[in-house]
NUSE-414125 format. One record per residue (C-alpha): chain; x negated, y negated, z. Coordinates in steps of 0.1 Angstrom, whole numbers, padded with zeros to 4 digits, always signed. Each point is the difference from the previous one (the first is absolute). Last residue first. Example, Ala and Ser with C-alpha at 12.3 -4.5 7.8 and 13.67 -1.06 7.14 Angstrom:
c,c1,c2,c3
A,-0137,+0011,+0071
A,+0014,+0034,+0007
***
This chain:
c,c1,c2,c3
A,-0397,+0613,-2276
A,-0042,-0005,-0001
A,-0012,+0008,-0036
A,-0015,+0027,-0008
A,-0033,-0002,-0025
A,-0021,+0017,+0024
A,-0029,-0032,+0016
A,-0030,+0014,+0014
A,-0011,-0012,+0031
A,-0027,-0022,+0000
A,+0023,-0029,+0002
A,+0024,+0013,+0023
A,-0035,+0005,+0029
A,-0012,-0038,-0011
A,+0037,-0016,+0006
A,+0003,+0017,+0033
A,-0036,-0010,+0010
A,+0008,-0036,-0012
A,+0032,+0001,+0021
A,-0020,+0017,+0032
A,-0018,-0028,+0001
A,+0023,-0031,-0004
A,+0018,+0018,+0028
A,-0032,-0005,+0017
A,-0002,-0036,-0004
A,+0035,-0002,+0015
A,-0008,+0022,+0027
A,-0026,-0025,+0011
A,+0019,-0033,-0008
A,+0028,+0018,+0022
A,-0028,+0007,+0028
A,-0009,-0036,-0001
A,+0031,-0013,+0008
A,+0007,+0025,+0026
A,-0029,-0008,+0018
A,+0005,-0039,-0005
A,+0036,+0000,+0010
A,+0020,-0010,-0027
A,+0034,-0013,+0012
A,+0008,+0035,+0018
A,+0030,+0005,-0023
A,-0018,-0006,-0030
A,-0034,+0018,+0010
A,+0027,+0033,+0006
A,+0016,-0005,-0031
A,-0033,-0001,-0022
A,-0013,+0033,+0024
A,+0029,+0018,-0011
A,-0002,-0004,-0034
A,-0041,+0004,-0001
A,+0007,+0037,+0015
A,+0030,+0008,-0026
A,-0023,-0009,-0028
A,-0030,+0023,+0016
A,+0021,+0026,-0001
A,+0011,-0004,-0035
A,-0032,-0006,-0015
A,-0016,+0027,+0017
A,+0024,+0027,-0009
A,-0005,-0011,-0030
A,-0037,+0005,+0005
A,+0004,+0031,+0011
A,+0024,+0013,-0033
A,-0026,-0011,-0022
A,-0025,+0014,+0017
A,+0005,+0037,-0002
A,+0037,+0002,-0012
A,+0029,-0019,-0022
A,+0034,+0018,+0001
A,+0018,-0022,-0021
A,+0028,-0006,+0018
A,-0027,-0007,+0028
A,-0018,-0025,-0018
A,+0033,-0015,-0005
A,+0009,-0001,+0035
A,-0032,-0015,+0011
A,-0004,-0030,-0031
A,+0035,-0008,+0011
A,-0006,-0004,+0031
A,-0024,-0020,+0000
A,+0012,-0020,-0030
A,+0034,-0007,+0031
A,-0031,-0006,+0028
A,-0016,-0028,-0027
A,+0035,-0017,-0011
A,+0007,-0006,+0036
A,-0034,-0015,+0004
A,+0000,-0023,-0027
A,+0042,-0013,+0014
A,-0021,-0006,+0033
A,-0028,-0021,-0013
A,+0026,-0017,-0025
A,+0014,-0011,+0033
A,-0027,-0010,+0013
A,-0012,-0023,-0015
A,+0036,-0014,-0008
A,+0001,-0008,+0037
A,-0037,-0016,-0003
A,+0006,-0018,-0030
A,-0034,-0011,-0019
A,-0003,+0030,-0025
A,+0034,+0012,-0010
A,+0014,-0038,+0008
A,-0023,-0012,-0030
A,+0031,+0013,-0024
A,+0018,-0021,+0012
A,-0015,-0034,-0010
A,+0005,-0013,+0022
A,-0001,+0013,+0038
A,+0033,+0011,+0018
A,+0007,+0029,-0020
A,+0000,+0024,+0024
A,+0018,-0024,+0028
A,+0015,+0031,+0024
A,-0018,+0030,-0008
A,+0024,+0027,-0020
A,+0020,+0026,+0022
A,+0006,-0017,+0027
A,+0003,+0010,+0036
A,-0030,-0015,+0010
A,-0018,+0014,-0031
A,+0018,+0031,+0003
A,-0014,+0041,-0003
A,-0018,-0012,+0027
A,-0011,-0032,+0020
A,-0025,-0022,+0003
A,+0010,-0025,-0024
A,-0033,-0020,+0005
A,-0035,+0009,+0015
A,-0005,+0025,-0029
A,+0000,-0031,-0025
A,-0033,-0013,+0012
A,-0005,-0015,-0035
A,-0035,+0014,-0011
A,+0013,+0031,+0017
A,+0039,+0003,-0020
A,-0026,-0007,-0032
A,-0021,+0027,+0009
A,+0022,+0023,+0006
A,+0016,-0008,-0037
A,-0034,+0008,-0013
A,+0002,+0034,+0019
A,+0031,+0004,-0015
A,-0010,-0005,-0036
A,-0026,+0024,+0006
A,+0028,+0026,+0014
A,+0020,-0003,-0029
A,-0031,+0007,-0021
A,-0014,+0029,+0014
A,+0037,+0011,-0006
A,+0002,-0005,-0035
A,-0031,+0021,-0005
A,+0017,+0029,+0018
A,+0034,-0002,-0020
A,-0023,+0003,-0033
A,-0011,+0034,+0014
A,+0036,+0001,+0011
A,+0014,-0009,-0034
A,-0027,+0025,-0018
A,+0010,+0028,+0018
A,-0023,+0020,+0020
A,-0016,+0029,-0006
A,-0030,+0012,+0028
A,-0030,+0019,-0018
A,-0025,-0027,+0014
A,-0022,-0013,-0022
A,-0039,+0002,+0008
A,-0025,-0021,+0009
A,+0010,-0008,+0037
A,-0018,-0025,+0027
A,-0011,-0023,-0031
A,+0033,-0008,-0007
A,+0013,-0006,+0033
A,-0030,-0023,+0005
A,+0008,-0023,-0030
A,+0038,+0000,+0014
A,-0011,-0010,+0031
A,-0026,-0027,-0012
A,+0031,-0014,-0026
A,+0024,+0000,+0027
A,-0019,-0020,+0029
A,-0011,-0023,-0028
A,+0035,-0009,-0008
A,+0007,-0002,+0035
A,-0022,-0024,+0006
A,+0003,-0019,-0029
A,+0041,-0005,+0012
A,-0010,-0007,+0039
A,-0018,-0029,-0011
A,+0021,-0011,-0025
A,+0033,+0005,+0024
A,-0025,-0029,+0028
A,-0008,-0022,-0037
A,+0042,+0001,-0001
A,+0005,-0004,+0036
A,-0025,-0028,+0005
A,-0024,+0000,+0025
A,+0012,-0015,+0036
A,+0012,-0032,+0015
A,-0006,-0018,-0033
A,-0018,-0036,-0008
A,-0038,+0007,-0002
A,-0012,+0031,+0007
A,+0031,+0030,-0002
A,-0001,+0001,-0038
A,-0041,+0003,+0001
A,+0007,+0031,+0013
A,+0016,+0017,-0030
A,-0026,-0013,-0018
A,-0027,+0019,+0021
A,+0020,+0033,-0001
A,+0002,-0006,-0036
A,-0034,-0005,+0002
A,-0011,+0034,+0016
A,+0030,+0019,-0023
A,-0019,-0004,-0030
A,-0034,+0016,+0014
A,+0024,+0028,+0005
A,+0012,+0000,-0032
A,-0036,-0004,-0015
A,-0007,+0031,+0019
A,+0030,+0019,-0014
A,-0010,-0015,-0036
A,-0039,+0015,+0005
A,+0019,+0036,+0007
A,+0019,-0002,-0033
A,-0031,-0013,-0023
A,-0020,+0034,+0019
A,+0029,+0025,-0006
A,-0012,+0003,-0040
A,-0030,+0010,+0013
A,+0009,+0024,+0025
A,-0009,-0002,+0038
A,-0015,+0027,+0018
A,-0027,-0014,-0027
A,-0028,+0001,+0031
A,-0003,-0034,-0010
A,+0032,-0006,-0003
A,+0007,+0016,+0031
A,-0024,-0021,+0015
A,+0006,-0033,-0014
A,+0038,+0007,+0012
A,-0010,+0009,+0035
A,-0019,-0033,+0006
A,+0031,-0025,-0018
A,+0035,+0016,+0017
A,-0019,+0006,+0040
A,-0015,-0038,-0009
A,+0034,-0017,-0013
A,+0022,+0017,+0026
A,-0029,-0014,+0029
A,+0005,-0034,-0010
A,+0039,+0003,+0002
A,-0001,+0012,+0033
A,-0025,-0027,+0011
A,+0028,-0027,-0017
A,+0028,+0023,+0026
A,-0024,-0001,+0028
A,-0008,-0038,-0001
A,+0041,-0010,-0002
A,+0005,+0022,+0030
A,-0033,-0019,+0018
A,+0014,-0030,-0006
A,+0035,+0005,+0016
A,-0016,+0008,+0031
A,-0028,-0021,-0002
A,+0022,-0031,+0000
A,+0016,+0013,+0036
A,-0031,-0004,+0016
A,-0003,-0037,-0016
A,+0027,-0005,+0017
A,+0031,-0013,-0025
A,+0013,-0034,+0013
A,+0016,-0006,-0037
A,+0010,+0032,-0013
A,+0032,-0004,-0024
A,+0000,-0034,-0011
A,-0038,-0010,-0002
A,-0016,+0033,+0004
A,+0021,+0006,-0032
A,-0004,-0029,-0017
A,-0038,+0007,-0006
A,-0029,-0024,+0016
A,+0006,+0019,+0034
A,-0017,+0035,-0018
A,-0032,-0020,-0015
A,-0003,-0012,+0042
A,+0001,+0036,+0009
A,-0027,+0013,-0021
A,-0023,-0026,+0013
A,+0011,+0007,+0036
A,-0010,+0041,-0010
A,-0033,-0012,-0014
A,-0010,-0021,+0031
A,+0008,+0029,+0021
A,-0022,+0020,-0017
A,+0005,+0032,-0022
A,+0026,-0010,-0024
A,+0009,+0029,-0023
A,-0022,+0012,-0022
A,+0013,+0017,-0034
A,+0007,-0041,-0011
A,-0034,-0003,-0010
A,+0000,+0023,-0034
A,+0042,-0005,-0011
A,+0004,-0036,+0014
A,+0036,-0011,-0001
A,+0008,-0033,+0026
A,+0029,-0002,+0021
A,-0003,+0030,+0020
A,+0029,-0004,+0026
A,+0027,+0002,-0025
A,+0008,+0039,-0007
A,+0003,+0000,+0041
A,+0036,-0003,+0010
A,+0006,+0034,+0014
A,+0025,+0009,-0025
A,-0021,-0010,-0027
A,-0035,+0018,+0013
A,+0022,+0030,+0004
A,+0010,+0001,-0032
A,-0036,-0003,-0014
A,-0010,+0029,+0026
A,+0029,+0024,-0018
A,-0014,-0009,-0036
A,-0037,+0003,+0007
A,+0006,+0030,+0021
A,+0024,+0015,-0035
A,-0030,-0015,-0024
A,-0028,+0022,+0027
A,+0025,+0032,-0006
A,-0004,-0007,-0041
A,-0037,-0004,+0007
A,-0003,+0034,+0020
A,+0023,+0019,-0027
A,-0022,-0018,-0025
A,-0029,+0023,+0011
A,+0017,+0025,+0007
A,+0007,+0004,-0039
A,-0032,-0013,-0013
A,-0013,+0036,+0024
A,+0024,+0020,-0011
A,-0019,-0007,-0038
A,-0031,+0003,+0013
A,-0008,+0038,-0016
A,+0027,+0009,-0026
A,+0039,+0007,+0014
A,+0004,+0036,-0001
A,+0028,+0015,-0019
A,-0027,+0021,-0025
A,-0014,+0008,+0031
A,+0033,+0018,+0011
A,+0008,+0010,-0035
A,-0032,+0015,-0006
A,+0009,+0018,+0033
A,+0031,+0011,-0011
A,-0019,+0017,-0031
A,-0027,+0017,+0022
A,+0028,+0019,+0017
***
């Protein structure tokens, strides 16, 4: 009896170090409300209605009238007002300003709930040493990601409709990246010991890959966003009735049709998804095979579920020409497919790895 419970404390995470791991939980959760209210800001219109970047002063919104017509007047100087919104209320400007507001506040708020808690638990050395250089990058990431979110809309100021697709896909891309590398921090500070799961080195490699495919299709998302491409070729498994996008290639040279066509937009976002929900599979029907357990097996379950929900909310925003609800609910899913692949790829990597080989 008093061996198990050596083993038990022996087991036990040290004082604080749950504690990092919530912690970071909370921030990743903030990243995915930053990442869901910036996609909302775009399909409502509003990333350009602050034209000016003030970190400090720019936490207050207008509080007088004279403020808000000030405010306005930067927003008619942009080509958007000019082409798009000309004859805008002022009653409808705070609308899309106040989205754009909340999603910079957001941001704001990451970078003090990541900076306080981390002088503390350093401090209180809940936080290692040699983790210290690794936590100071994830805030510098996030600092990062505040002027890429400025550069991105500087694009849409002077002669665009709206930012640019590729500094929109940047965006999104450091995001994510940040998202990943706070989760999989916190996962590995919420558990100190190795699992006694086995699994075979091409699914724990399988796993990595995948958090990877679906990366690269959250990039492509971006790109079918930035160019509005769910309001075209609404219709399933066809392109109106075709099976490649009429005029591809149209744009020289070709290879800048990937990135500036909207029919071949998104149609590589299609051909990323099939390729996602068949690794999806995969990944669940070999972990079965090879009779992974505990949370291993969960989190393939995970992934594959998870897959199959994202699948069939893509089709249904494609047939319903992107409805802003469903839009946003797909970017939602999407971000916590993203997730659940980390977590997959985190649970087969503690694993330990028998020298079989998947048949």
């Amino acid at each position: 009896m008093e061996a198990r419970i050596d083993r038990v404390e022996a087991a036990a995470p040290p004082p604080g170090r749950k504690a990092v791991g919530v912690w970071l939980l909370v921030v990743a959760a903030m990243i995915v409300a930053m990442v869901i209210v910036g996609g909302l800001t775009r399909l409502t219109g509003s990333g350009l209605s602050i034209t000016e970047w003030n970190p400090v002063s720019g936490v207050i919104p207008p509080l007088s009238e004279t403020a808000w017509q000030q405010e306005f007047t930067r927003y008619k100087a942009i080509p958007q007002y000019q082409f798009e919104n000309r004859g805008m209320t002022l009653s409808q400007f705070k609308g899309i300003f106040w989205w754009e507001w909340a999603h910079r506040l957001l941001g704001r708020l990451i970078g003090f709930v990541f900076f306080v808690p981390f002088v503390w638990f350093a401090w209180k050395g809940a936080i290692g040493r040699r983790d210290i250089p690794r936590m100071a990058l994830l805030f510098a990431l996030g600092g990062l990601q505040g002027f890429i979110g400025w550069w991105m809309v500087q694009s849409g100021l002077e002669t665009r409709l709206s930012v640019s697709q590729y500094r929109l896909a940047i965006h999104l891309g450091t995001a994510i990246i940040l998202l990943g590398a706070i989760l999989w921090t916190a996962l590995g500070y919420l558990r100190t010991h190795t699992e006694a799961a086995r699994a075979p080195e091409a699914l724990r490699k399988g796993a990595a890959l995948f958090a990877g495919l679906v990366y690269v299709q959250l990039l492509l998302g971006a790109l079918v966003a930035g160019l509005h491409a769910g309001l075209i070729y609404n219709t399933w498994p066809s392109m109106d009735g075709r099976v490649f996008p009429e005029g591809a290639f149209f744009h020289q040279p070709w290879w800048i049709n990937f990135f500036d066509n909207p029919g071949l937009a998104q149609f590589d976002h299609r051909i990323g998804a099939y390729i996602v929900a068949i690794s999806a599979g995969w990944l669940w029907w070999q972990g079965r095979k090879a009779g992974l357990t505990g949370l291993a097996r969960r989190s393939s379950m995970a992934v594959l579920h998870t897959t199959l929900l994202q699948v069939a909310l893509g089709i249904a925003t494609l047939l319903m020409q992107a409805p802003i609800h469903l839009s946003a609910t797909h970017q939602l899913v999407a971000t916590l497919l993203f997730c659940v692949a980390v977590w997959h790829a985190f649970e087969m990597r503690r694993a330990a790895a028998p020298s079989a080989h998947l048949r």
